[in-house]
C-alpha positions as CSV (number, residue, x, y, z in Angstrom):
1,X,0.0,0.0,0.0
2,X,2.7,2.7,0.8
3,X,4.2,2.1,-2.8
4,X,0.9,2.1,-4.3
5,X,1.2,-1.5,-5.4
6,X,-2.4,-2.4,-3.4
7,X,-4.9,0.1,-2.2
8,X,-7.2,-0.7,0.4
9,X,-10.7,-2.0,0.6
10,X,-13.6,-3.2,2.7
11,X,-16.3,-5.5,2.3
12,X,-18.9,-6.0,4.8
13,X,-16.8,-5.2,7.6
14,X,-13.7,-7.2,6.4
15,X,-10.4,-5.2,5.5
16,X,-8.4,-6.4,2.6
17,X,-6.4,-5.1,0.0
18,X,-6.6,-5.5,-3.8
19,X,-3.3,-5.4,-6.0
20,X,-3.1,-2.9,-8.6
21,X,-0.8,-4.1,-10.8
22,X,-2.3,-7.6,-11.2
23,X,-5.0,-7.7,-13.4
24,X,-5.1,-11.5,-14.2
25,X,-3.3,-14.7,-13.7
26,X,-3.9,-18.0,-12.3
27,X,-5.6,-19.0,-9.2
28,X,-5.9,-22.0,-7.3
29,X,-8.8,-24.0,-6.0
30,X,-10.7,-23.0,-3.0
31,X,-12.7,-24.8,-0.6
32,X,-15.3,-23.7,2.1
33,X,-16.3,-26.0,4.8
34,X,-19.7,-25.5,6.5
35,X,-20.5,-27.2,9.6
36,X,-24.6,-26.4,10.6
37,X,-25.7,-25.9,14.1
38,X,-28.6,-24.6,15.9
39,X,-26.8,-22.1,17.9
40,X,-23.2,-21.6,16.5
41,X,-21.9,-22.2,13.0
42,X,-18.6,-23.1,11.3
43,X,-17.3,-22.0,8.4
44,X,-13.5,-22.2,6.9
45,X,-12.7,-21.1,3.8
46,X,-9.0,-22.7,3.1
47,X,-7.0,-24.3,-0.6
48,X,-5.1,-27.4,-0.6
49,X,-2.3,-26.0,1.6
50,X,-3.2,-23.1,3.4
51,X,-6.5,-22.1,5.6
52,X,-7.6,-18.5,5.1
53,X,-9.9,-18.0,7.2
54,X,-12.3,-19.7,10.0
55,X,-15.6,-17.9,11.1
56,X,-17.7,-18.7,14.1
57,X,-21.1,-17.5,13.1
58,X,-24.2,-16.9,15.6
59,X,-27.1,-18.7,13.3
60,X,-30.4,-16.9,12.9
61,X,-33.3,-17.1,15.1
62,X,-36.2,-18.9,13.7
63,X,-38.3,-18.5,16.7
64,X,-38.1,-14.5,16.5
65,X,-39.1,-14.2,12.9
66,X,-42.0,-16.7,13.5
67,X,-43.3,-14.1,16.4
68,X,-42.5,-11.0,14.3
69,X,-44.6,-12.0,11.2
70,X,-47.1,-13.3,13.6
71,X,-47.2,-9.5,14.9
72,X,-47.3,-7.8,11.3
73,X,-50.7,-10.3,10.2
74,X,-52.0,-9.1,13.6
75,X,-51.4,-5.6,13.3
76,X,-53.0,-5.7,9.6
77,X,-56.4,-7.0,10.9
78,X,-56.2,-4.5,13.7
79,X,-55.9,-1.7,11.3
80,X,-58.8,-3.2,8.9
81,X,-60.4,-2.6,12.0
82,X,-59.6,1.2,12.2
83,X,-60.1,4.4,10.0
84,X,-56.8,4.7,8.7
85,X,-55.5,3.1,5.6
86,X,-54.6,-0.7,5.2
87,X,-53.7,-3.5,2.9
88,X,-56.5,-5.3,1.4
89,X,-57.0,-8.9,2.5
90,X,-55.8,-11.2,-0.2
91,X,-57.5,-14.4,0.5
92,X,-56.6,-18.1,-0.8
93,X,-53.2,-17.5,-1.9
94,X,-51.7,-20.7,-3.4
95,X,-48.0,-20.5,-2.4
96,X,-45.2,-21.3,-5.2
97,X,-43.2,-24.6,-5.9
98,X,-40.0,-24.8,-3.6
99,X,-41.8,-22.4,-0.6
100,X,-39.7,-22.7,2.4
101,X,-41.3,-21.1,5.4
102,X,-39.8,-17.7,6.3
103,X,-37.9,-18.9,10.0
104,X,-36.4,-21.8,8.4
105,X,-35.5,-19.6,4.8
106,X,-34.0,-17.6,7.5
107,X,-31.4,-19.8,8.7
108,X,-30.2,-21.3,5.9
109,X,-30.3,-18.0,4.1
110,X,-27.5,-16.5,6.3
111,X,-25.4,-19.8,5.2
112,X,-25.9,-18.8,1.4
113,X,-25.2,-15.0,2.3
114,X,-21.7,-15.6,4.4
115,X,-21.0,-18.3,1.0
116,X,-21.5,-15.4,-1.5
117,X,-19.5,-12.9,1.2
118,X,-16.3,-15.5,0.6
119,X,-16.9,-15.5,-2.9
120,X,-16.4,-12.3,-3.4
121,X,-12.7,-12.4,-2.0
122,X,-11.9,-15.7,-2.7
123,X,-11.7,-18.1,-5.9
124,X,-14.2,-20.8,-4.5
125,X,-14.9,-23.8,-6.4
126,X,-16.1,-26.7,-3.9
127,X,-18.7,-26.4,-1.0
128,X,-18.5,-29.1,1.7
129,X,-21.6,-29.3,4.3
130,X,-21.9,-31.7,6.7
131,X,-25.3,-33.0,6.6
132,X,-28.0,-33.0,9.1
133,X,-29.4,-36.4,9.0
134,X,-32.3,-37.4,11.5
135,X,-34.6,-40.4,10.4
136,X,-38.3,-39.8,11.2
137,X,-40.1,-42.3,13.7
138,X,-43.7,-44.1,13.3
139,X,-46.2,-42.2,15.1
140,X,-43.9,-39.2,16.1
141,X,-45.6,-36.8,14.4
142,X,-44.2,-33.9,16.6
143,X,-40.6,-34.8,15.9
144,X,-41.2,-35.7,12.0
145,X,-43.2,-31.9,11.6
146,X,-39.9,-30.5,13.4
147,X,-37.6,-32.0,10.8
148,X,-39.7,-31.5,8.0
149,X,-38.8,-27.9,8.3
150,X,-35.1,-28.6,8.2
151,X,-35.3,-31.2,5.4
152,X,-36.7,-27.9,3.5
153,X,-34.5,-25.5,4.6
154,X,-31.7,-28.0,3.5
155,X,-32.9,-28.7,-0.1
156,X,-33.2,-24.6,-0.7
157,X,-29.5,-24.4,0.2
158,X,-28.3,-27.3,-1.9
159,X,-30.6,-25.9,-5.0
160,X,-29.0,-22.4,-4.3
161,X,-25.1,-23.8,-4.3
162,X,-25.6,-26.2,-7.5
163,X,-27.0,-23.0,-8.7
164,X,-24.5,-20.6,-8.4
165,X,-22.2,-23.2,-10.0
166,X,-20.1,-24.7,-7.3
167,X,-19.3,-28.5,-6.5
168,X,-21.4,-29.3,-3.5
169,X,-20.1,-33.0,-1.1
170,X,-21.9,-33.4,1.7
171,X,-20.6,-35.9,4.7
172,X,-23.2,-37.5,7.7
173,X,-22.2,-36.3,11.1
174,X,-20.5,-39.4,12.0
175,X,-18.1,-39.4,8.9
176,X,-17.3,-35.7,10.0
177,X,-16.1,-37.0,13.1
178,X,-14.7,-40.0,12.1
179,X,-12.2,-37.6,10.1
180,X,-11.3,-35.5,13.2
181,X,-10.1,-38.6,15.5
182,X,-8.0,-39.7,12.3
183,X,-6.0,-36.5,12.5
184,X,-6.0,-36.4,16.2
185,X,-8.0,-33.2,16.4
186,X,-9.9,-31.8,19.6
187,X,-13.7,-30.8,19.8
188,X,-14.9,-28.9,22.6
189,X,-18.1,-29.9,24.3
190,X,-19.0,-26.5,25.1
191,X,-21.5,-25.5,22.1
192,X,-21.5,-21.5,23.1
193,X,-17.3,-21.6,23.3
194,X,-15.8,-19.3,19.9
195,X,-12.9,-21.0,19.7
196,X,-11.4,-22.9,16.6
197,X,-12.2,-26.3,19.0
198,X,-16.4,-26.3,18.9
199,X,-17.3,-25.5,15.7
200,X,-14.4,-24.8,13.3
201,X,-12.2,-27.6,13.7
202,X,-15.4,-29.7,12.1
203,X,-15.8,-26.9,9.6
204,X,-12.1,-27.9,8.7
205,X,-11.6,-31.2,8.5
206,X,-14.7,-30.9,6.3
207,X,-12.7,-29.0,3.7
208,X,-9.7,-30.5,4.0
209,X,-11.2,-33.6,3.0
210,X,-12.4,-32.5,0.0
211,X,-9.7,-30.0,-1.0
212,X,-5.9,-30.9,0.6
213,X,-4.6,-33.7,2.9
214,X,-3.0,-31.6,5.4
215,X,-2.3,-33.3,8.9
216,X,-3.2,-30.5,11.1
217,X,-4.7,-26.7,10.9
218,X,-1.9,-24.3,9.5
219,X,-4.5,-21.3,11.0
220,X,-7.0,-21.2,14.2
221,X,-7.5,-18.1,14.6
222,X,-11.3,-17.5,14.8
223,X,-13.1,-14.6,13.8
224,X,-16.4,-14.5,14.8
225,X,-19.2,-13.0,13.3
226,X,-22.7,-11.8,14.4
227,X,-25.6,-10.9,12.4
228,X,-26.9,-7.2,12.9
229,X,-30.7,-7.3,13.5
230,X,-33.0,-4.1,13.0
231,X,-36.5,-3.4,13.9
232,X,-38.3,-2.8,10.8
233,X,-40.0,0.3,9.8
234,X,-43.7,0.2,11.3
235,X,-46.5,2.6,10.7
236,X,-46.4,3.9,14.2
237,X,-46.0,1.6,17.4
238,X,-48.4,-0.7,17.8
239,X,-49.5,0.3,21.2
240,X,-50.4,4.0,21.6
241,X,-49.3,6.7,24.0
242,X,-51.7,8.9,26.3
243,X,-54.0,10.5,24.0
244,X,-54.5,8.0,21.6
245,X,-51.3,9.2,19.4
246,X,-49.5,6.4,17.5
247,X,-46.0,7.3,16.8
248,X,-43.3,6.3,14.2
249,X,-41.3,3.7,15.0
250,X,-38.4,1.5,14.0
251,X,-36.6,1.5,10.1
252,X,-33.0,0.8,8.7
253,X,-32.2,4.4,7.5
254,X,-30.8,6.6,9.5
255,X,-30.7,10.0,7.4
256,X,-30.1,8.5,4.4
257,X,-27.5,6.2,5.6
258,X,-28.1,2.5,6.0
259,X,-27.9,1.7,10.0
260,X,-24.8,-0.7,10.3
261,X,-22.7,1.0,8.5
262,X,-19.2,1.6,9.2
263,X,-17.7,5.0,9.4
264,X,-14.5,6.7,10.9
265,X,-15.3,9.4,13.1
266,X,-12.7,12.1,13.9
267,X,-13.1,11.4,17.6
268,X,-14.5,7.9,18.0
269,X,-12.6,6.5,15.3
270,X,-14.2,3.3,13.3
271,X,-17.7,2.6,14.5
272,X,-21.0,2.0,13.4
273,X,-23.8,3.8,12.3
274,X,-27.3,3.8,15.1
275,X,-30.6,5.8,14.9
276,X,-30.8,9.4,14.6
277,X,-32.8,12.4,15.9
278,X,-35.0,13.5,12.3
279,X,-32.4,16.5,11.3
280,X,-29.0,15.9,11.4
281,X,-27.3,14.1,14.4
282,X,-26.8,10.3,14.4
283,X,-25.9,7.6,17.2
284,X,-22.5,5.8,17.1
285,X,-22.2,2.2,18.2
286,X,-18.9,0.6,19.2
287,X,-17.9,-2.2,15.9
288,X,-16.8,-4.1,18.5
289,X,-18.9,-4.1,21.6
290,X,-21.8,-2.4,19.7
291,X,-22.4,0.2,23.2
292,X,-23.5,3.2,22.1
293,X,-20.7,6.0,22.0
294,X,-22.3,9.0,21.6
295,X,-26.5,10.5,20.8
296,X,-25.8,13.4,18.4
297,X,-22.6,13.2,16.0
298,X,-22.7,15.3,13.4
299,X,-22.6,13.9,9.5
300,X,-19.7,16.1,8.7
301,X,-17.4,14.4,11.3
302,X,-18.0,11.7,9.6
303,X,-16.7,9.2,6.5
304,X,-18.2,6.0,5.5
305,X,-16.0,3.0,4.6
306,X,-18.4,0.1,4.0
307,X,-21.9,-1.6,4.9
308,X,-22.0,-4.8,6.8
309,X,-25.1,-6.9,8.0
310,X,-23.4,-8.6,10.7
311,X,-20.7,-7.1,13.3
312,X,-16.8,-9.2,13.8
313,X,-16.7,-9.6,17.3
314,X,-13.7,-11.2,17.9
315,X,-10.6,-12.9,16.8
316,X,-9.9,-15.7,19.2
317,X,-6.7,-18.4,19.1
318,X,-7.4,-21.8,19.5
319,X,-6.7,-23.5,23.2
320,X,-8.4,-25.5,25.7
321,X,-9.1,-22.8,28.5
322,X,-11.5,-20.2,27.8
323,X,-9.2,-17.9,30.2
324,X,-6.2,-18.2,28.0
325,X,-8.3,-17.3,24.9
326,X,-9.9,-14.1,26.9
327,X,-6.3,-13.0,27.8
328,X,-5.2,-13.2,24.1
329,X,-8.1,-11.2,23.0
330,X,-7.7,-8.6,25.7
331,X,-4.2,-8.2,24.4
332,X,-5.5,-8.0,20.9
333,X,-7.8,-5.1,22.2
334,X,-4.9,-3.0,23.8
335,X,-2.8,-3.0,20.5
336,X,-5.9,-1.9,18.1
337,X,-5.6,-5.3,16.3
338,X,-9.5,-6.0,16.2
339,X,-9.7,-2.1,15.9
340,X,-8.4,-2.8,12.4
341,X,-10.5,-5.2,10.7
């Protein structure tokens, strides 16, 4: 960068740099290794002899979509009930072929997005997911209805990656695991832990099957990533103040400026971009802690660098006591390492 070989660049929250006096050539084969969860999720993105990059992902929440579309139908028949304008009701609506219900399109959409996100730095060519595979039982109708949903969810994603031209291998949980004892690899038992152990290492071996033979991880560091979520804009709250007076409420515009956002700040340095007042000051959010840093900044202190739909938390190495792993990152914190990405 300082002899102008590479300038710099961001893309949804990730910094990198892109050569400038490259404009072709070849490149090698790149695989990404998906390991599904209902909590956490691994992804590594590595080639036949080096790992790139491992990401601990927080997966989506069905259960709060469910509740929020649940809260827009009843909102519309309360307002059909009102004198103010509403939707019409649009009755016996036959739903298309391949409809996946909107919590479980959810979660398997964030997989797809995070795919495309590594796509767009790196030369991918195979997918490898390890599949969820739970047989249905006579008479358990509450347990087959449960899978059901993930059976679809599953089938969208696979359509979606033959689609968009990759080589897709899946592996049963059992042959995923069968994989980490032959290299002599670790796996945490603690689900919630973010380090290269729980979910990555699977996320790994997974790709290195597929794409290299390498013995053990070259990289564990961890980076790990949580989805931003944002209220939606509503009509006005849906329970009303003294008076009767409904106000405005939520969106993910925040003068013109997409909320999540991140910006360098003259004071605060790089953060992210919050609500706002209605006429010219925003809110700041820590990119790292997301705590609000201050009500009313001013859009002339500020300079936008990229959107991003999740925030990077952390970046973690891998070891066996959660302690050590804190004490790394609190040393990554004093020397502005995470402050950089």
């Amino acid at each position: 960068m300082k002899s102008d070989k590479a300038i710099p660049r961001h893309l949804k929250g990730l910094f990198y740099i892109k050569l400038t006096d490259r404009s072709d050539g070849d490149t090698q084969s790149v695989a990404v290794g998906i390991d599904p969860g209902s909590s956490f999720e691994g992804y590594t993105v590595k080639s036949a002899t080096r790992t790139f990059l491992n990401v601990n992902s927080l997966a989506a929440n069905g259960k709060l979509i469910k509740k929020a579309i649940e809260a827009r139908s009843n909102s519309r028949r309360a307002r059909r009930q009102r004198k103010n304008p509403y939707r019409a009701n649009k009755m016996n609506r036959s739903r298309s072929k391949g409809w996946v219900p909107p919590s479980t399109k959810a979660r398997w959409q964030l997989k797809l997005n995070i795919l495309k996100w590594f796509a767009r730095l790196y030369p991918v060519s195979n997918v490898v997911v390890e599949d969820v595979n739970v047989t249905t039982e006579k008479g358990g109708s509450r347990r087959n209805s449960a899978f059901s949903a993930i059976q679809a969810g599953k089938n969208w994603l696979y359509s979606h990656i033959l689609a968009l031209g990759y080589s897709l291998t899946t592996f049963k949980g059992s042959q995923t695991a069968s994989f980490r004892r032959r290299l002599g690899l670790f796996k945490t038992k603690n689900k919630a832990s973010k380090l290269f152990d729980s979910h990555c290492v699977d996320s790994w071996v997974l790709a290195n099957e597929v794409l290299g033979n390498q013995l053990k991880p070259d990289l564990t560091h961890v980076l790990v990533l949580k989805p931003l979520t944002h209220t939606r804009r509503q009509l006005h709250r849906l329970n009303f103040k003294k008076g009767g007076t409904r106000t405005r409420y939520g969106g993910t515009m925040s003068l013109g400026i997409q909320r999540g956002t991140l910006v360098e700040h003259v004071k605060y340095g790089k953060c992210l971009i919050g609500g706002n007042d209605g006429v010219n000051r925003v809110s700041l959010h820590s990119n790292i802690s997301l705590s609000r840093l201050v009500q009313n900044a001013k859009l002339t202190d500020l300079q936008l660098i990229s959107h991003s739909p999740w925030l990077l938390v952390d970046i973690l190495r891998s070891c066996k006591k959660e302690k050590n792993a804190r004490r790394y990152n609190r040393y990554l914190l004093r020397n502005s390492l995470l402050g950089n990405m």
